[in-house]
C-alpha positions in Angstrom: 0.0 0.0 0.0 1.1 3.6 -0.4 3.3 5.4 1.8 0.3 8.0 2.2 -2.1 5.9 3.1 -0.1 4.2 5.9 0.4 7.7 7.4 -3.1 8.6 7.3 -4.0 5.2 9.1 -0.8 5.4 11.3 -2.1 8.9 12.5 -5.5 7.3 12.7 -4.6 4.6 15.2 -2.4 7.3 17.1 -5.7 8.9 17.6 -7.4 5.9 19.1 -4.2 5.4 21.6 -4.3 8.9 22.5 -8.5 8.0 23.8 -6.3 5.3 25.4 -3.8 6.0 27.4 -1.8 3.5 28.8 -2.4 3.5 32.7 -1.4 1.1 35.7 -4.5 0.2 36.2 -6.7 0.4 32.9 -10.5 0.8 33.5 -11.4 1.0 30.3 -13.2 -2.3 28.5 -13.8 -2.5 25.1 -12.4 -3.7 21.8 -11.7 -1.9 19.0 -13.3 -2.2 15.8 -12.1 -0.6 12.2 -14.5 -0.2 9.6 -14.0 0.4 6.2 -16.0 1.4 3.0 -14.5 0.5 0.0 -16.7 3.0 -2.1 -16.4 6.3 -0.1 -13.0 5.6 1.6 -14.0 6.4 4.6 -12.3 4.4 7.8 -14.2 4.4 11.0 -13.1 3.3 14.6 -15.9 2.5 17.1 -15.8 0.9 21.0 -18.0 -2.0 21.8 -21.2 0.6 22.7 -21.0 1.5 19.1 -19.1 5.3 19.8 -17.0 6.5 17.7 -13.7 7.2 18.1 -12.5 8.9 15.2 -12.7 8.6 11.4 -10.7 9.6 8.1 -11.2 9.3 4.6 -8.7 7.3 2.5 -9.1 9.3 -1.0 -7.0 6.2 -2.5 -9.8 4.3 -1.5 -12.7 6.2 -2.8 -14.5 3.9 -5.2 -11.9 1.6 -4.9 -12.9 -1.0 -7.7 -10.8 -4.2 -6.4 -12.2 -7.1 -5.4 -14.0 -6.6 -2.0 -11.9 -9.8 -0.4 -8.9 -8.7 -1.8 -9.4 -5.1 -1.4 -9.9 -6.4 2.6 -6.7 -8.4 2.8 -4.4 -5.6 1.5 -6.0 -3.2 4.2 -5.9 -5.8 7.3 -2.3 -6.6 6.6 -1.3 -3.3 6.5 -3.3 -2.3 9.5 -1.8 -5.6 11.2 1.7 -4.4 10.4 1.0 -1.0 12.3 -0.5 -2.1 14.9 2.8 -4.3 15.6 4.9 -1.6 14.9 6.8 -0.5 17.8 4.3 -3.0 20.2 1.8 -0.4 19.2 -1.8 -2.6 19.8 -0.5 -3.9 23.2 0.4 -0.4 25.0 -3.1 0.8 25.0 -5.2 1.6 28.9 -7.7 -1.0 28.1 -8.4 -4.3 30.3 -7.3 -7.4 28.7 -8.0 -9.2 26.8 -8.9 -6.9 23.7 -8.7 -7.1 20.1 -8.6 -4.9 17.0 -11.7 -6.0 14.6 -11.7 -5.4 10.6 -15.3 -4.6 9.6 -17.6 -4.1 6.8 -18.9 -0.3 7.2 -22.5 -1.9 8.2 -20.3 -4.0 11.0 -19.8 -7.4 9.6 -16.6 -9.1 11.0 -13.6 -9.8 8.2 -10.5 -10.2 10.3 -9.4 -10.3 13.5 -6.0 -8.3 13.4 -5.0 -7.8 16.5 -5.3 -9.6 20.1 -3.8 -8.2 23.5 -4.3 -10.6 25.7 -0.8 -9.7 28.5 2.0 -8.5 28.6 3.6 -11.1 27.2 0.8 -12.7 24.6 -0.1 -11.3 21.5 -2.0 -12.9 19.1 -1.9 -12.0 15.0 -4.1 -12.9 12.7 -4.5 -13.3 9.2 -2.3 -16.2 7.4 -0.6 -16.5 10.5 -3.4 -17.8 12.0 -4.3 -19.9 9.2 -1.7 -21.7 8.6 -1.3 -22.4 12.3 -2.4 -25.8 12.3 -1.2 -26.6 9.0 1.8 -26.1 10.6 1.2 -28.0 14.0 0.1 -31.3 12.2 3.1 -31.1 9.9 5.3 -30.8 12.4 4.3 -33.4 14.9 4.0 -35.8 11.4 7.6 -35.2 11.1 8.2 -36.0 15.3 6.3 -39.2 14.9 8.5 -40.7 12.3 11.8 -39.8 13.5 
C-alpha cells in the first residue's frame, strides 16, 4: 500500500491510543473495531457501545474497484503491520484481553488483526493464523516418524 495511506492510518490509530492512554491500572473495557468502506473511503473506529472514536477518509480508497476480499486483505495486513509496529496494539489503557476487529462499514466481521491478551501474549491474525495448524500437524507428522 502507499506510503500515504499508511500515514493517514498510522495517525488514525495514534488517535485511538491517544483516547487510550496507557495506565497502571486500565478501567477501560472494550475492543476496538475498524470499519471500512471500500466506495467512499471512509475508515471508522468504534468501541463496543457503538461510539466513535475517530474517522478519516482514505481518497485512495474512494470507489476503490478491487475485489471486496482482496481489497480487505491488503487493508488488514497493513493495518496488522501498524498495529505491531513498535508494540503499538499492546500499549493501549484498556483491560485485557482486547482485540482490534476489521469490519464491513455496516459491522460485519472480516478479520481479526489484533489480540492483546498480556504482557507477554499477542496474538496475530491473518495467514498466520491460518496456517497455524497446517503447521502443528506437519510438524508433529515429522516428530512421529523420527
Amino acid at each position: 500500500m502507499a506510503e500515504k495511506i499508511q500515514s493517514q492510518l498510522s495517525r488514525m490509530l495514534n488517535k485511538v491510543s491517544q483516547k487510550f492512554p496507557q495506565a497502571e491500572e486500565p478501567t477501560v473495557m472494550t475492543d476496538i473495531h475498524i470499519r471500512i468502506n471500500q466506495e467512499t473511503g471512509d475508515v471508522m473506529v468504534y468501541n463496543d457501545d457503538e461510539q466513535e472514536i475517530t474517522r478519516i477518509v482514505v481518497d485512495e480508497w474512494i470507489d476503490n474497484q478491487e475485489d471486496e476480499e482482496l481489497f480487505y486483505q491488503k487493508a488488514a495486513k497493513v493495518l496488522r503491520q501498524l498495529l505491531l509496529k513498535d508494540g503499538f496494539g499492546s500499549s493501549m489503557g484498556i483491560i485485557m484481553p482486547y482485540s482490534f476487529v476489521l469490519e464491513t462499514e455496516t459491522g460485519e466481521h472480516i478479520d481479526e488483526l489484533f489480540i492483546a491478551d498480556t504482557d507477554d501474549t499477542i496474538i496475530i491474525g491473518g495467514a498466520f493464523m491460518e496456517n497455524l495448524e497446517k503447521d502443528l500437524d506437519d510438524f508433529m507428522k515429522h516428530l512421529m516418524e523420527d
